[in-house]
C-alpha positions, 0 to 999 in steps of 0.5 A, spaced: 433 712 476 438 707 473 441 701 477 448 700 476 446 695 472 442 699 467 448 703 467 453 698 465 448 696 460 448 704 457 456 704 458 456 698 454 452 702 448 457 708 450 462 705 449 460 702 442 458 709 440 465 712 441 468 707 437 463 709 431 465 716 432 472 715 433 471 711 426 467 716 423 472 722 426 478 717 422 474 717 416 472 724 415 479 727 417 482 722 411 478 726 407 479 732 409 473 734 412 475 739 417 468 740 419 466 732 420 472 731 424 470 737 429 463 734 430 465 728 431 471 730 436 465 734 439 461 727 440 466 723 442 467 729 448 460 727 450 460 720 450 466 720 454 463 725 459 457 721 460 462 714 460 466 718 466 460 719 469 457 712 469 464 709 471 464 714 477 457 711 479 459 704 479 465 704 482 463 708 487 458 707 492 452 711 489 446 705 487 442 709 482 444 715 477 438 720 475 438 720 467 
């Protein structure tokens, strides 16, 4: 189980994630590289469910999240 802090701490990591990707979708689609920018929009879908999931525990009233 994790604390919220320990949750906060891994949506800061998330957070960080999602930028490298959002960079790294930009990246490839100005290549022209259709199948980097479907695997980074599948990435960026992930983290953003798991970033939804975090925030939810910590605005509400649960104190740990199983991981």
């Amino acid at each position: 189980m994790l604390s919220k802090e320990e949750i906060k701490i891994r949506m800061r990591i998330v957070e960080a994630d999602l930028k490298t990707m959002t960079d790294y979708m930009m990246l490839q689609l100005g290549k022209g590289d259709m199948h980097g920018v479907m695997d980074a929009t599948a990435d960026i879908r992930e983290l953003t469910a798991e970033l939804k999931a975090y925030r939810s525990v910590v605005e509400g009233d649960s104190e740990d999240y199983r991981h």
